[in-house]
Biopython code that builds the backbone (N, CA, C, O; Angstrom):
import numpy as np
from Bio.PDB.StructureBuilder import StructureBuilder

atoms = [
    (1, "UNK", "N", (-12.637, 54.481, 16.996)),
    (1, "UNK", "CA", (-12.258, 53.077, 17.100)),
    (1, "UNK", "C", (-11.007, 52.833, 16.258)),
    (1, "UNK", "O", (-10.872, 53.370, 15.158)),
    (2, "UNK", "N", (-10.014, 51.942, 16.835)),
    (2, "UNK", "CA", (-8.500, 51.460, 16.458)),
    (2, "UNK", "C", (-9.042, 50.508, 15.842)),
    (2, "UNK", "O", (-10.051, 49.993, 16.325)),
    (3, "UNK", "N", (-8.409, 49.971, 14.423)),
    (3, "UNK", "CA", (-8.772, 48.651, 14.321)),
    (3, "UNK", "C", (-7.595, 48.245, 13.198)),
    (3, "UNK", "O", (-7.335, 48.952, 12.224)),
    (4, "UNK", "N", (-6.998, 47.106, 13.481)),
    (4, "UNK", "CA", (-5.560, 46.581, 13.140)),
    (4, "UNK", "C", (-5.893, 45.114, 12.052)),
    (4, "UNK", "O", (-6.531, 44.120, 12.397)),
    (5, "UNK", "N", (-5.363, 45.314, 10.923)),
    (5, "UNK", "CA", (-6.022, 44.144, 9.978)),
    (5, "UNK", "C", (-4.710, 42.994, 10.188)),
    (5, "UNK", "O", (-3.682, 43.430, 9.668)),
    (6, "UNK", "N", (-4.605, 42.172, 10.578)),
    (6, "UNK", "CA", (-3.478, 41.171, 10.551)),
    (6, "UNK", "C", (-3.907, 39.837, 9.580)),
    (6, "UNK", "O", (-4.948, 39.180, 9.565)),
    (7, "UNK", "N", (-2.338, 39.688, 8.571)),
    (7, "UNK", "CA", (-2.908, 39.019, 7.211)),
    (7, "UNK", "C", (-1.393, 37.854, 7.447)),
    (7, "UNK", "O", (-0.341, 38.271, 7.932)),
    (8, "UNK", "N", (-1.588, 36.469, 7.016)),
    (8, "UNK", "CA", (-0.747, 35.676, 6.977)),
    (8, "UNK", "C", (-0.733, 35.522, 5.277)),
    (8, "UNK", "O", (-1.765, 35.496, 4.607)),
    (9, "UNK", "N", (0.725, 35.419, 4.682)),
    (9, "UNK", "CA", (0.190, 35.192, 2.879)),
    (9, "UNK", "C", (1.502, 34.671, 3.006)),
    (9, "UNK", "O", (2.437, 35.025, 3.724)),
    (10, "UNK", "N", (1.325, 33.186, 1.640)),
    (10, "UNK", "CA", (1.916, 32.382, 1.233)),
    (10, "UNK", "C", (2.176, 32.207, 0.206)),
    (10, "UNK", "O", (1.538, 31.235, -0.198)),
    (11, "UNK", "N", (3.050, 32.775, -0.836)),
    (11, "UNK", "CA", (2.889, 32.599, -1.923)),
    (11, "UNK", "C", (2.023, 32.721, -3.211)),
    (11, "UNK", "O", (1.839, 32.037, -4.218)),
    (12, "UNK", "N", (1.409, 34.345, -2.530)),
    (12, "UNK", "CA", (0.952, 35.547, -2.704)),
    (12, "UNK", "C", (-0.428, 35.072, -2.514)),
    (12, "UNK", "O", (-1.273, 35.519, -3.289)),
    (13, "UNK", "N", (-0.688, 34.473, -1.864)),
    (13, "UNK", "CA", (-2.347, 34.096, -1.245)),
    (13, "UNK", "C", (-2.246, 34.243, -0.189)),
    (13, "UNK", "O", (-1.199, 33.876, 0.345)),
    (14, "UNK", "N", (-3.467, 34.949, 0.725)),
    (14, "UNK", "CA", (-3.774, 35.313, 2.232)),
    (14, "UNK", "C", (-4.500, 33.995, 2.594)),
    (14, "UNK", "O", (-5.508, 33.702, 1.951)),
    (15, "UNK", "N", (-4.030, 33.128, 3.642)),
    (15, "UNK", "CA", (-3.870, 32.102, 4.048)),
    (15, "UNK", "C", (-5.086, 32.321, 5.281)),
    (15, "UNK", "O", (-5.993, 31.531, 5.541)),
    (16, "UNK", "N", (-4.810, 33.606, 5.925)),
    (16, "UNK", "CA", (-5.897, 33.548, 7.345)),
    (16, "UNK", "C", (-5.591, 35.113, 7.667)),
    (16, "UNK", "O", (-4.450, 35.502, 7.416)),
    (17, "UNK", "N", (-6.420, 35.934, 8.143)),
    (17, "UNK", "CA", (-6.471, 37.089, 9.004)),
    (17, "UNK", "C", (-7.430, 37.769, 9.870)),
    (17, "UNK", "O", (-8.589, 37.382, 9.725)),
    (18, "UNK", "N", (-7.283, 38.450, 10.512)),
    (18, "UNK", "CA", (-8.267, 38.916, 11.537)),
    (18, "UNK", "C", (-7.870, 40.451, 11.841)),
    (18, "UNK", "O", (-6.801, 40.992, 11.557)),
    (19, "UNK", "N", (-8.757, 40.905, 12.353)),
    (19, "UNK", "CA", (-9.172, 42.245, 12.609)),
    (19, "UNK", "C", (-9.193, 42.724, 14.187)),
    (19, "UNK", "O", (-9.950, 42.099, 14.930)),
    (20, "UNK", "N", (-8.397, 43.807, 14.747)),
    (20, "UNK", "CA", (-8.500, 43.840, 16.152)),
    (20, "UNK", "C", (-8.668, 45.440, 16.004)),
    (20, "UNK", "O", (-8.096, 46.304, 15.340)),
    (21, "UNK", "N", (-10.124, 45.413, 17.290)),
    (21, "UNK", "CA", (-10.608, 46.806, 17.474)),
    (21, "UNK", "C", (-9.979, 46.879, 19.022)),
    (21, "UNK", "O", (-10.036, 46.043, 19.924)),
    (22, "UNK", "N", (-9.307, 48.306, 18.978)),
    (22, "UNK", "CA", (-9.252, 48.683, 20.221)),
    (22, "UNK", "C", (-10.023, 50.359, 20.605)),
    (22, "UNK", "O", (-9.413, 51.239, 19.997)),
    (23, "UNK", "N", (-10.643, 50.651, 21.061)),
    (23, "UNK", "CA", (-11.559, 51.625, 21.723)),
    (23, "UNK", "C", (-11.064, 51.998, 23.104)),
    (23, "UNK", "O", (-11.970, 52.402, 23.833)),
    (24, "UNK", "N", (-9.819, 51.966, 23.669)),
    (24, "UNK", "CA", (-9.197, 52.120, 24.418)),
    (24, "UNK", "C", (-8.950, 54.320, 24.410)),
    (24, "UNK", "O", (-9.286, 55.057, 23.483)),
    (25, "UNK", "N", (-8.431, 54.666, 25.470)),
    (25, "UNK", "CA", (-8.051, 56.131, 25.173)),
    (25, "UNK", "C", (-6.159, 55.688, 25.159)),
    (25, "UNK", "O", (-5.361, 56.596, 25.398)),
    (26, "UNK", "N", (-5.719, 54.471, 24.907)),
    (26, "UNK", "CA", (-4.086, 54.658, 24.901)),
    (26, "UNK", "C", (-3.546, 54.871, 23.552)),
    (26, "UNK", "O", (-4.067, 54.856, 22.437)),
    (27, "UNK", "N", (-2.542, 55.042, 23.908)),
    (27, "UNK", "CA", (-1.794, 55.971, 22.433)),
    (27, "UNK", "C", (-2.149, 55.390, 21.440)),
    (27, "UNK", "O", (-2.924, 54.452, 21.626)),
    (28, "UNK", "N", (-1.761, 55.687, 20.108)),
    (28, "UNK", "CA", (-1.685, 55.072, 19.299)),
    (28, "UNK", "C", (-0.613, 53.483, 18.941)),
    (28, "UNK", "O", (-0.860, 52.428, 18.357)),
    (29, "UNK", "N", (0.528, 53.998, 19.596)),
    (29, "UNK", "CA", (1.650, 53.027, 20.021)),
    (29, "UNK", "C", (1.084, 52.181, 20.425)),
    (29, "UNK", "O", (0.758, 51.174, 19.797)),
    (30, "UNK", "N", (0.871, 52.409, 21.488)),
    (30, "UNK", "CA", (0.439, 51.511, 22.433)),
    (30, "UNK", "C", (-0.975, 50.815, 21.905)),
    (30, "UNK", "O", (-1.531, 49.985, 22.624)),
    (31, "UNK", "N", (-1.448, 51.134, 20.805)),
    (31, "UNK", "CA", (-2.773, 50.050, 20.435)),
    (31, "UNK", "C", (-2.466, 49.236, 19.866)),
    (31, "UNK", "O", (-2.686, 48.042, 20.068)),
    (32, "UNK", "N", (-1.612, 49.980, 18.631)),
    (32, "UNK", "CA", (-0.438, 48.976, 17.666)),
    (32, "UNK", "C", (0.163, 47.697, 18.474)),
    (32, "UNK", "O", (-0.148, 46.512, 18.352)),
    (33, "UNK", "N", (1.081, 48.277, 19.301)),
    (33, "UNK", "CA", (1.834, 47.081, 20.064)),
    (33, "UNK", "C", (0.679, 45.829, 20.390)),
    (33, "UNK", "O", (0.582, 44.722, 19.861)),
    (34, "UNK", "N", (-0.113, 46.435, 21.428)),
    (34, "UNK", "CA", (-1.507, 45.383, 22.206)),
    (34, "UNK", "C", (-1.976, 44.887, 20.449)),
    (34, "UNK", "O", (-1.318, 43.913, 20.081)),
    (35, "UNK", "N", (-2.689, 45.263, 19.697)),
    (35, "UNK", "CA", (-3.135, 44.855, 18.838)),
    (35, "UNK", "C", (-2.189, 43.631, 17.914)),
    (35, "UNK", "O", (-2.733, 42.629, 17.451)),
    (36, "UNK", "N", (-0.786, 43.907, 17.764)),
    (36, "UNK", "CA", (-0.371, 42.986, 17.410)),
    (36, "UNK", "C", (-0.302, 41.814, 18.477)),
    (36, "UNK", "O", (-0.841, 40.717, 18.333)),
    (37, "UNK", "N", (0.301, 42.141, 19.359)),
    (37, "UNK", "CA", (0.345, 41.345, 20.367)),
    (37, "UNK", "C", (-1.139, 39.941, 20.120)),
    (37, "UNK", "O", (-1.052, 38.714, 20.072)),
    (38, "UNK", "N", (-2.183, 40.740, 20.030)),
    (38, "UNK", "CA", (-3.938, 39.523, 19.909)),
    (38, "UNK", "C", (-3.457, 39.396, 18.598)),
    (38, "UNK", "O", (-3.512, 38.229, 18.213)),
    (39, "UNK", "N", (-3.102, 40.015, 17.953)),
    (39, "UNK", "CA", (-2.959, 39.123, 16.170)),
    (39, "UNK", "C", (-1.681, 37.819, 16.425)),
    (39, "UNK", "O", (-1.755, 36.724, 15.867)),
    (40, "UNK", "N", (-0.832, 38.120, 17.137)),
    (40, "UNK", "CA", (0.259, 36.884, 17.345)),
    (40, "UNK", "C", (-0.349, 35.708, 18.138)),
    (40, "UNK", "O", (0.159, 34.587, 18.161)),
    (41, "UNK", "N", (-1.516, 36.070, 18.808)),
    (41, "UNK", "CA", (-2.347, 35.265, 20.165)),
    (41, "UNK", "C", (-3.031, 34.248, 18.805)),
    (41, "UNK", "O", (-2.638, 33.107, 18.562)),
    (42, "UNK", "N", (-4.139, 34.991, 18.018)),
    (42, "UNK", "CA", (-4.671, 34.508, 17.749)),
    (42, "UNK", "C", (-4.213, 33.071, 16.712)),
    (42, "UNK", "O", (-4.534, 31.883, 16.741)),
    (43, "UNK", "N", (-3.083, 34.106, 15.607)),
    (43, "UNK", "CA", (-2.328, 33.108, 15.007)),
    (43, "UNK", "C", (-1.259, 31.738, 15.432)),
    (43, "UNK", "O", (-0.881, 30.885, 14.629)),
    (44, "UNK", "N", (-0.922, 31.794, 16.835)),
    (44, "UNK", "CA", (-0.055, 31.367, 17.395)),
    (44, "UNK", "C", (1.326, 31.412, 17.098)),
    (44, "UNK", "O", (2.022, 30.398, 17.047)),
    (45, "UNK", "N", (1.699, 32.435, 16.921)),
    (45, "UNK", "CA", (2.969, 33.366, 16.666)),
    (45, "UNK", "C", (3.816, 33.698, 17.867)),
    (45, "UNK", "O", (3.279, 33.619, 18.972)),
    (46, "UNK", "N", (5.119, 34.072, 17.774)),
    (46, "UNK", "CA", (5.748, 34.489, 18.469)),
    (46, "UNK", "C", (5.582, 35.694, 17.942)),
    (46, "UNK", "O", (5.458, 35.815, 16.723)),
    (47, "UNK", "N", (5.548, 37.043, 19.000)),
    (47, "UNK", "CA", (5.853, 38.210, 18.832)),
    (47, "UNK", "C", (7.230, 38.499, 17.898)),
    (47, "UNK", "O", (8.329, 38.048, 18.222)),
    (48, "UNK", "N", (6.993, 39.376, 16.606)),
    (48, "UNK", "CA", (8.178, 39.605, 15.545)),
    (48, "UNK", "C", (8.987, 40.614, 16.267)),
    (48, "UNK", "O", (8.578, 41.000, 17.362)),
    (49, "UNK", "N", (10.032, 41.060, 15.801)),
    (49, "UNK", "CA", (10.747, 41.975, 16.129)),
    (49, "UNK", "C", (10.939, 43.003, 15.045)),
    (49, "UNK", "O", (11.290, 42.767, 13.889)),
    (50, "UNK", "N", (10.639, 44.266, 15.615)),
    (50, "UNK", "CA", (10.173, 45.208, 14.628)),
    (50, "UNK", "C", (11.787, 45.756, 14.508)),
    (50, "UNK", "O", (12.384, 46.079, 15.535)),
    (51, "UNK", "N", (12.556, 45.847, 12.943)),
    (51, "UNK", "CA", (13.206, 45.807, 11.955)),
    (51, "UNK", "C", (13.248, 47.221, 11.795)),
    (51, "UNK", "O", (12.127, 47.614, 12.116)),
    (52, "UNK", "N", (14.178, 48.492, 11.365)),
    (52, "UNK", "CA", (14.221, 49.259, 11.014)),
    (52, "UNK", "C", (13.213, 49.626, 9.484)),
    (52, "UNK", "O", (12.680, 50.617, 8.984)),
    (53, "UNK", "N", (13.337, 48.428, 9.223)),
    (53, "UNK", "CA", (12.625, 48.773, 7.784)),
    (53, "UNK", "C", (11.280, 48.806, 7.730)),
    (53, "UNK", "O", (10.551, 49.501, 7.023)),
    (54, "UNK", "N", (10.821, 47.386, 9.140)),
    (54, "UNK", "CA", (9.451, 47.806, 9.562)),
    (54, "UNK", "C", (8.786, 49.061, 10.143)),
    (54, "UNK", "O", (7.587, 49.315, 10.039)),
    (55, "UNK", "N", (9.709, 49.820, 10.770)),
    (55, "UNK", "CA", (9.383, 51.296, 11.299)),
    (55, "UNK", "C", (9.352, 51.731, 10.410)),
    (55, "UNK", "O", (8.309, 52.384, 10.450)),
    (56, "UNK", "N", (9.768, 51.870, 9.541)),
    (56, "UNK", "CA", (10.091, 53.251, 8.322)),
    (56, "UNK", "C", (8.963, 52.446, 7.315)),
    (56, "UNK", "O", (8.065, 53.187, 6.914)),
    (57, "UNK", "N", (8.924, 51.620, 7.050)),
    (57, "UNK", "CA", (7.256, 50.823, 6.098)),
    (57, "UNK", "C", (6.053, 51.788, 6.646)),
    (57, "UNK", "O", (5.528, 52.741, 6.071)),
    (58, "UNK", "N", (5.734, 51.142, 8.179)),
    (58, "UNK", "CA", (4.556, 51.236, 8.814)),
    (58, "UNK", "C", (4.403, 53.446, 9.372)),
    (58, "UNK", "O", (3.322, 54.032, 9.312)),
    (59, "UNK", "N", (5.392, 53.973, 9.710)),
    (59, "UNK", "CA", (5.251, 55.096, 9.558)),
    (59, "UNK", "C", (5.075, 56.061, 8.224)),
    (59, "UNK", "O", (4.576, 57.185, 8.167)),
    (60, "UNK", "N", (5.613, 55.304, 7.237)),
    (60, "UNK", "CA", (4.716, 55.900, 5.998)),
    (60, "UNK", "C", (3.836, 55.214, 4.966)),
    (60, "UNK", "O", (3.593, 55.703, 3.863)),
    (61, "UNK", "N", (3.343, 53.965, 5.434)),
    (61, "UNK", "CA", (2.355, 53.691, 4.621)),
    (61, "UNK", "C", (1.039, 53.113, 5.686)),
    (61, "UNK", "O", (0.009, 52.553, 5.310)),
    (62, "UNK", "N", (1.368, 53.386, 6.857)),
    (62, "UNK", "CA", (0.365, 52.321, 8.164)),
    (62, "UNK", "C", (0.614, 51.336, 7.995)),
    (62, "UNK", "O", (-0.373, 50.662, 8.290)),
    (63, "UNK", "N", (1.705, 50.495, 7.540)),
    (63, "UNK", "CA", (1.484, 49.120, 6.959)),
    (63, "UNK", "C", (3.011, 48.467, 6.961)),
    (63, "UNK", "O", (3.984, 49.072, 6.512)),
    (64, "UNK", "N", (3.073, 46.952, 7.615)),
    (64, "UNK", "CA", (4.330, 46.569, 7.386)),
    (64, "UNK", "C", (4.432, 45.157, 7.625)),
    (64, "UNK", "O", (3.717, 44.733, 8.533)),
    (65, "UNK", "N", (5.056, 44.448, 7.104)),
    (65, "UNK", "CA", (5.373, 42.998, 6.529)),
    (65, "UNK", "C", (6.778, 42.494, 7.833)),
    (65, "UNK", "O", (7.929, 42.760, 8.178)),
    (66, "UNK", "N", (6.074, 41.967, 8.013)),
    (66, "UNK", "CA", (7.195, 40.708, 9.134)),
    (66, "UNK", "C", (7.727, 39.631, 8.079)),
    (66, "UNK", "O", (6.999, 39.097, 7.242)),
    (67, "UNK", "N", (8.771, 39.442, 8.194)),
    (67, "UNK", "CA", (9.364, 37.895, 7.294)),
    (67, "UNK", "C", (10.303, 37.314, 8.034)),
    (67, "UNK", "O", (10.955, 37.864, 8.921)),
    (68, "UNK", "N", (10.391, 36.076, 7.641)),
    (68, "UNK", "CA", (11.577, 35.547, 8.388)),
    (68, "UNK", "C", (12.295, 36.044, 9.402)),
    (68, "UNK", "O", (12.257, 35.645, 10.566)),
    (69, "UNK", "N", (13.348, 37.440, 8.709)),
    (69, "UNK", "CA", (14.065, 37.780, 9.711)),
    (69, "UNK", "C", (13.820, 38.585, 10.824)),
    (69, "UNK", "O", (14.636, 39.333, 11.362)),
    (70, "UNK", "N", (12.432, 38.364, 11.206)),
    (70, "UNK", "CA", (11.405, 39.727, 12.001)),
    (70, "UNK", "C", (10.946, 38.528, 13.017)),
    (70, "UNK", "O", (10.145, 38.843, 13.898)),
    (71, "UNK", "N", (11.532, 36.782, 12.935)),
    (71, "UNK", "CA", (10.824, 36.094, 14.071)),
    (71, "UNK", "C", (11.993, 35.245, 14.190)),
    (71, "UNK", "O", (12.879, 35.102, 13.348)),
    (72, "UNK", "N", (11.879, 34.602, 15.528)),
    (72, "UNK", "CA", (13.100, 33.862, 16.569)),
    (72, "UNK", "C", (12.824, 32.582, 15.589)),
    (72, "UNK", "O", (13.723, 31.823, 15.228)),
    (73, "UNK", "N", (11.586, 32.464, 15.249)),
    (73, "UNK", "CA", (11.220, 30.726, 15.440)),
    (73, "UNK", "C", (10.713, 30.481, 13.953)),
    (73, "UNK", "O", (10.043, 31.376, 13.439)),
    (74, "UNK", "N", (10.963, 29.434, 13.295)),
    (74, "UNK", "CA", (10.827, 28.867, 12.159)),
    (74, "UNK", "C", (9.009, 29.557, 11.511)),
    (74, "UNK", "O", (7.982, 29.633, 12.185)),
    (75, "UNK", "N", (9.131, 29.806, 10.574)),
    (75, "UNK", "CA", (7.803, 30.295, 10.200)),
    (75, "UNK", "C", (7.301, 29.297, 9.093)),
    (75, "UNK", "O", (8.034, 28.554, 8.441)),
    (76, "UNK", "N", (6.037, 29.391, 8.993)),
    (76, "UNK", "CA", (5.639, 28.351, 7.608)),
    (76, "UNK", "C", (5.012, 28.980, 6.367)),
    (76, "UNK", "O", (4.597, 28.199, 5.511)),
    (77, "UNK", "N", (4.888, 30.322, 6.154)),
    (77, "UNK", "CA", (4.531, 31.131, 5.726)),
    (77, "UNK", "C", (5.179, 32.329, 5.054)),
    (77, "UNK", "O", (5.611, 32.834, 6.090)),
    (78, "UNK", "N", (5.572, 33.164, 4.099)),
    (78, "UNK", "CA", (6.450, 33.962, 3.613)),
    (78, "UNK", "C", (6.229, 35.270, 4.322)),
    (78, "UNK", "O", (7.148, 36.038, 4.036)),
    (79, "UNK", "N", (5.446, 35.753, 5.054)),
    (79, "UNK", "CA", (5.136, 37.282, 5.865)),
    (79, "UNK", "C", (3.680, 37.224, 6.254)),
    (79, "UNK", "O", (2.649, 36.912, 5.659)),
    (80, "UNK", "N", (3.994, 37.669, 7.559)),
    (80, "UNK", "CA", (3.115, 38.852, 8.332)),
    (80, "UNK", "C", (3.026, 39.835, 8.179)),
    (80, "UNK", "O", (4.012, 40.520, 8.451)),
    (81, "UNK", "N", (1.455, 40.691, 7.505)),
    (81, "UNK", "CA", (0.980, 41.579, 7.164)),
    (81, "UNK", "C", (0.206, 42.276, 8.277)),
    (81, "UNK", "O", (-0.727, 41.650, 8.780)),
    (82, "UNK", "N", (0.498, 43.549, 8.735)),
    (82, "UNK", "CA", (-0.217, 44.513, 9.470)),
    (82, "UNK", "C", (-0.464, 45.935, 8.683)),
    (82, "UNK", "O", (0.381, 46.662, 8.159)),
    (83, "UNK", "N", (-2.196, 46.138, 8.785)),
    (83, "UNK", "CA", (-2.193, 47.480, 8.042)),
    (83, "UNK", "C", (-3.492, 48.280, 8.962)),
    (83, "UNK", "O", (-4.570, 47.733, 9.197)),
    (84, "UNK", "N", (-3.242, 49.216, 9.261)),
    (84, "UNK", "CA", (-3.789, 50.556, 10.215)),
    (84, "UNK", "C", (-5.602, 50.042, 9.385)),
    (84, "UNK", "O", (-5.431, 50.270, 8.188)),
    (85, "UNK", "N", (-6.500, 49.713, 9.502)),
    (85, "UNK", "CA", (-7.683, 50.400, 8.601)),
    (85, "UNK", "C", (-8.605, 51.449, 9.359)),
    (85, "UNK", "O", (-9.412, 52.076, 8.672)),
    (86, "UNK", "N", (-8.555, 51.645, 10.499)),
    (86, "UNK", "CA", (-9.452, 52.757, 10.854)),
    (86, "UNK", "C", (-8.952, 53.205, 12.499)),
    (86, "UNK", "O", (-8.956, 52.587, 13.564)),
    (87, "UNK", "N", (-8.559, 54.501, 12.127)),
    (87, "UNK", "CA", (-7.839, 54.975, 13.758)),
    (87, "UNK", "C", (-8.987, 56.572, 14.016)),
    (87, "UNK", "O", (-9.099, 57.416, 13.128)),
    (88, "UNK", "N", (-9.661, 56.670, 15.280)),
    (88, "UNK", "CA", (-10.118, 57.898, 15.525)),
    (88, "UNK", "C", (-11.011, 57.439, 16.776)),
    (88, "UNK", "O", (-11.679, 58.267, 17.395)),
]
sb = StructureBuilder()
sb.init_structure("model")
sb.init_model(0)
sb.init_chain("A")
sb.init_seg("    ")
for serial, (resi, resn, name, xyz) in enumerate(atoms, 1):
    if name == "N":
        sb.init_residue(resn, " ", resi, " ")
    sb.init_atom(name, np.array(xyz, "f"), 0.0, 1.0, " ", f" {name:<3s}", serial, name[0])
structure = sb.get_structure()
C-alpha cells in the first residue's frame, strides 16, 4: 500500500492534512502525481507546479514543500507539505 501524507502549515502550525492510500499496481510516479492530485481535491487547491528544488527535495528525502512560487493562485497559508509514509 502507497500512502501520501498531505500537510497545510502556517506559521509553523499544521493547519489541516490528510492521508491518501493508493493500492493501485501504477508506478510509483504515477501514485505520487494521482495522490497529490486528491490532496489538492480535498484541500481545494490548485495543482502546484513542481519546482526543480521540489524534485531534488522529494527524490532525496520523499518529501517536499510547495510555497508560493509552486501555485498560479494566491495562497493563505506559507506551504504545502507532501511526505512518502508507506510505499510497497
Amino acid at each position: 500500500m502507497f500512502r501520501l501524507w498531505g500537510k497545510i502549515w502556517k506559521d509553523n502550525r499544521m493547519l489541516r492534512d490528510t492521508v491518501i492510500e493508493d493500492g493501485s499496481d501504477d508506478t510509483r510516479t504515477h501514485k505520487i502525481f494521482h495522490a497529490l492530485d486528491e490532496i489538492c481535491h480535498v484541500f481545494d487547491l490548485g495543482k502546484p507546479i513542481w519546482l526543480d528544488v521540489n524534485i531534488a527535495d522529494f527524490k532525496r528525502h520523499s518529501r517536499a514543500r510547495f510555497y508560493q512560487d509552486s501555485f498560479i493562485e494566491e495562497i493563505e497559508f506559507d506551504y504545502l507539505e507532501i511526505q512518502v509514509l508507506e510505499e510497497g
